[in-house]
N, C-alpha and C positions, 0 to 999 in steps of 0.2 A: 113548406111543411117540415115540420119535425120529429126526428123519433122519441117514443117513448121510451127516455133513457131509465127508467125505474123496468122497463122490460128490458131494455139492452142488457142490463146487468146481470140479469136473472138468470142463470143457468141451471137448466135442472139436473137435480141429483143423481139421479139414475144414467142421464144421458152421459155424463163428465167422467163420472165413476167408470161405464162402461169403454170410452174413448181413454183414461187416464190408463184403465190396463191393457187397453189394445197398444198401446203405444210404452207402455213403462218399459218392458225387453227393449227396443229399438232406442232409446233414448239415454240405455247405461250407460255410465260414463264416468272414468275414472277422474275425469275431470273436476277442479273443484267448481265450473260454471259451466251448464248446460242450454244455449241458446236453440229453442224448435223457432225454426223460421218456413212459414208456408207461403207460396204463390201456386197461382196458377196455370201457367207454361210449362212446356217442355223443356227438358236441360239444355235441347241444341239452342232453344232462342235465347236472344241476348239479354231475355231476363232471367234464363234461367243460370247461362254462363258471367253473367253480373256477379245474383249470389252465390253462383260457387266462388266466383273471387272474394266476397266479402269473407265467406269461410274460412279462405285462401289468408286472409290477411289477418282475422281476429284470431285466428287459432296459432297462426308462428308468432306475433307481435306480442299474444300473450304467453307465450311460452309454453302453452299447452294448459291454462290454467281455466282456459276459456275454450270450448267444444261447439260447433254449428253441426246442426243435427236437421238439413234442407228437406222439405216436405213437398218438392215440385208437383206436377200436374192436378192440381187440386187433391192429394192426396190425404190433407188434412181433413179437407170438407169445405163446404161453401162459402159464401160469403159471410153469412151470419154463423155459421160455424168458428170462423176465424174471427170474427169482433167478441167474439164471448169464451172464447179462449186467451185473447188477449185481455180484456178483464176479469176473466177468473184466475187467470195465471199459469192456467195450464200451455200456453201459448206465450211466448215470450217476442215474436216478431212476424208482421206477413203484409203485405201486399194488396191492394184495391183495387179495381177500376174507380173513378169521378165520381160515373152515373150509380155506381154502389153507397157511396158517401153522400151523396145529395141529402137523405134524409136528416143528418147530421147539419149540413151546412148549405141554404140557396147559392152560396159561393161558390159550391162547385158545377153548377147547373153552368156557368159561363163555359164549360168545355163542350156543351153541348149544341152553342150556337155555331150555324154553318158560316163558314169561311171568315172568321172574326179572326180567325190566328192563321196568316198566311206563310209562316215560314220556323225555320226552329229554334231561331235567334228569336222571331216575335214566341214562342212558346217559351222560351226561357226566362225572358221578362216577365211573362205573367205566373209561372208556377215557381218561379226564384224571388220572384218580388212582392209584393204585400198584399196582391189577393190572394197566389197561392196561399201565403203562409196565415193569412188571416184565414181562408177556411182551412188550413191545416189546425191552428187551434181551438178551431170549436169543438174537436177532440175530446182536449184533455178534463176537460168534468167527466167525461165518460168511462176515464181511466186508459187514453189512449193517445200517446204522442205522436204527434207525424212527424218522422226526421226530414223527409223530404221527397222530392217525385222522382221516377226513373219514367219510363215513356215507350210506350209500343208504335207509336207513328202516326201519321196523314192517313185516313181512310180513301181507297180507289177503290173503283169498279172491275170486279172480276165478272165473268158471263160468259154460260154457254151458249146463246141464241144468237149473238150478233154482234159484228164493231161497233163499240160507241164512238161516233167521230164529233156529231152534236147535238145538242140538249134532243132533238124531236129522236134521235133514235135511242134513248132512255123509255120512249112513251109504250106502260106497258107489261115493263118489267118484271118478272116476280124477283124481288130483289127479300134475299134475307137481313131479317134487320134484327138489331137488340129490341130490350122492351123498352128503351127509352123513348118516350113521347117526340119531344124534339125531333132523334132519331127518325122515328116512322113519320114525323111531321115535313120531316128535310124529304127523305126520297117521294113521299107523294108530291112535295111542292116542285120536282125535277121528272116528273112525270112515271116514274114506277110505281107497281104495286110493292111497298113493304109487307113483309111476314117473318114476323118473328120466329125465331127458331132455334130451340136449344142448342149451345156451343158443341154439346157432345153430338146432334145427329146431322153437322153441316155438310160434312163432308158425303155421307148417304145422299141425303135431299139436294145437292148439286150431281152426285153421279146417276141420280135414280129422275134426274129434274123435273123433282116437287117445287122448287127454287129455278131461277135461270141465272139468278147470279148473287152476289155476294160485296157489301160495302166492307173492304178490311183493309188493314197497312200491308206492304210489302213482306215484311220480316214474319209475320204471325201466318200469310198464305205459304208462304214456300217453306216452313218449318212443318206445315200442316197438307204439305202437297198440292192446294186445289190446283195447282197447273194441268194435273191428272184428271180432274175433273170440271175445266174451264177453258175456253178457247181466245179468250178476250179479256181484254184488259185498256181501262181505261183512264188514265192519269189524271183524278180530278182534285183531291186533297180537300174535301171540301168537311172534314173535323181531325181534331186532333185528340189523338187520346194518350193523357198521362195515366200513372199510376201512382199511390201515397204507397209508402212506404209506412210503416206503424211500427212502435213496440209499445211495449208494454209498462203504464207506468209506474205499475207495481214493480213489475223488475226491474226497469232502470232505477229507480229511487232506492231499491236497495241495491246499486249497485259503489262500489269506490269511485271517488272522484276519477280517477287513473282509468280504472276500468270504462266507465261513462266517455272518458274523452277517446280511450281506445276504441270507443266503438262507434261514434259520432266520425272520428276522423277516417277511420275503414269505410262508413258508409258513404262517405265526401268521396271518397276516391273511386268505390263501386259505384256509385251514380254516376261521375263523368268516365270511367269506363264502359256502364253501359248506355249509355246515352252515342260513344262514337261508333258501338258498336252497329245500333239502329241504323247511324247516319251515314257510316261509312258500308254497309253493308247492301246498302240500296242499289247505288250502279251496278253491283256484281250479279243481285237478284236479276236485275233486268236485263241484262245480257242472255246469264241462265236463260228464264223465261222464252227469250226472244229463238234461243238453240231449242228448246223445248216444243216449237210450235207458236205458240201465244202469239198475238196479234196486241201489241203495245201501240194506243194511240194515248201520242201529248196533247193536249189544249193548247192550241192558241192562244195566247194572253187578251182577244178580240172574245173567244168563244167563253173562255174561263169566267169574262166578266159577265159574259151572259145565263151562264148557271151561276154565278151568285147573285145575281140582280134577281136571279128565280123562285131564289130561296129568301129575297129580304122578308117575305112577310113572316116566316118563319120567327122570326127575330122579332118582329111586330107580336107574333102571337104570345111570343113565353117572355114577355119583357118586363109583365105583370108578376111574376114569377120569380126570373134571375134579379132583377130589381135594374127599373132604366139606369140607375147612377154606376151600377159594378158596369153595365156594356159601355158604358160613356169611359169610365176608370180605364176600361182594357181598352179601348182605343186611342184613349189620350198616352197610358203605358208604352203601347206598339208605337205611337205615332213620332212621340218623344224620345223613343232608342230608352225608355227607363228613366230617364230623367228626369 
């Protein structure tokens, strides 16, 4: 499926008008170039401390000519908020989840499949290497470049009902899920009930347990507390979720050569900044955790392979979908080290 870029485009007048002056005050700038960059995170998480170093680095490299004007916790507005700010221009750069980009591109549907990316070496072959970047360009007809990914992590298992040690004690579950299909496809195939549940009331719906538990990375719970609201934790890693990075290609195309390279090479360097930050940040979360209460079980590499043998039909179901040759691509990619 794809979207109707003749409505992608379309921002209506009233709504732009009305966001252009809520934000004109906060965006002055003496500056001669004014970069609004939005995500969705917190500053503590390592995407939100990413972009502040990207800030960090266009604004002294360019001697002040160049201004980052960061719009973290969804401040800007949602998703479809942020893709028509970036083609109207009011919005010069921001941030995605995958399963937000699918409509764009089946290429991104590949991050949706369970346990296809076992590791963060195998993630960086495939969003460094020619699938990422071939669905990164189905973009730019839309007026929308992808520089590149940054990455929130391995999705585990947080819960307040129980240890998960193996597959049958998943059986059950009310497990919060996104609205990705695959998504709510994967936890029923591992034996919980999915339910989707706005990002804004997760923390509620695990303390008040509407939910009993929660598919998320390391870095995105502990920046969001649910330690406080979870007793268990379970190491399964069974998707990984990047993030595109966008700007805008009305504004880069009017930007100087110089300028352009300054800001491709800042972004080079904020992405493997925060990419160590995720990866290096892990053992520390888990220790925390484990001082916290939490009940941390590892899989087995015996048990591991038994929840992904659980979930192959999954990958049978939407294969129709991501296209059998892109799963065949990213396993021959993983298989081959890139090569």
């Amino acid at each position: 499926m794809r979207l109707d870029r003749t409505a992608l485009k379309t921002v209506a007048a009233a709504a732009t008008l009305t966001l252009a002056t809520a934000l004109s005050p906060i965006v002055a700038s003496a500056a001669d170039i004014t970069i609004k960059l939005a995500h969705p995170n917190v500053p503590e998480h390592p995407m939100g401390q990413g972009f502040d170093y990207f800030k960090e680095l266009v604004e002294e490299r360019s001697n002040g000519e160049i201004e980052v004007t960061v719009f973290d916790s969804s401040k800007f507005g949602n998703f479809d908020s942020v893709v028509q700010g970036l083609q109207s221009g009011l919005l010069q750069m921001g941030s995605a989840s995958t399963p937000n980009l699918a409509p764009f591109s089946k290429d991104f549907l590949i991050f949706d499949m369970p346990f296809l990316i076992p590791s963060y070496e195998a993630a960086d072959l495939i969003t460094d290497g020619e699938i990422g970047q071939n669905a990164a360009r189905a973009l730019e007809p839309t007026g929308i470049i992808g520089l590149g990914y940054i990455e929130i992590g391995f999705r585990h298992n947080f819960n307040n009902t129980r240890s998960v040690e193996e597959l049958a004690d998943m059986d059950g579950l009310k497990i919060r899920s996104t609205p990705s299909k695959a998504h709510i496809a994967t936890l029923q195939a591992l034996g919980a009930n999915p339910t989707p549940i706005a990002w804004s009331e997760v923390y509620t719906a695990l303390q008040q347990k509407t939910v009993d538990g929660i598919d998320i990375d390391l870095n995105l719970a502990w920046s969001n507390n649910f330690h406080e609201v979870t007793d268990n934790l379970t190491l399964i890693g069974s998707l990984y979720s990047p993030h595109l990075v966008m700007i805008s290609k009305m504004f880069y195309d009017g930007l100087s050569p110089e300028h352009q390279e300054l800001v491709t090479t800042a972004f080079a360097e904020m992405q493997q900044f925060q990419r160590n930050k995720i990866r290096e940040n892990e053992a520390e979360i888990l220790t925390k955790l484990a001082e916290k209460g939490v009940t941390v079980v590892e899989l087995s590499p015996e048990e591991r392979a038994r929840w992904q043998e659980a979930t192959q039909p999954v990958i049978e179901e939407f294969k129709s979908q991501v296209g059998e040759d892109l799963i065949e691509q990213a396993r021959t990619t993983i298989s081959n080290g890139g090569t």
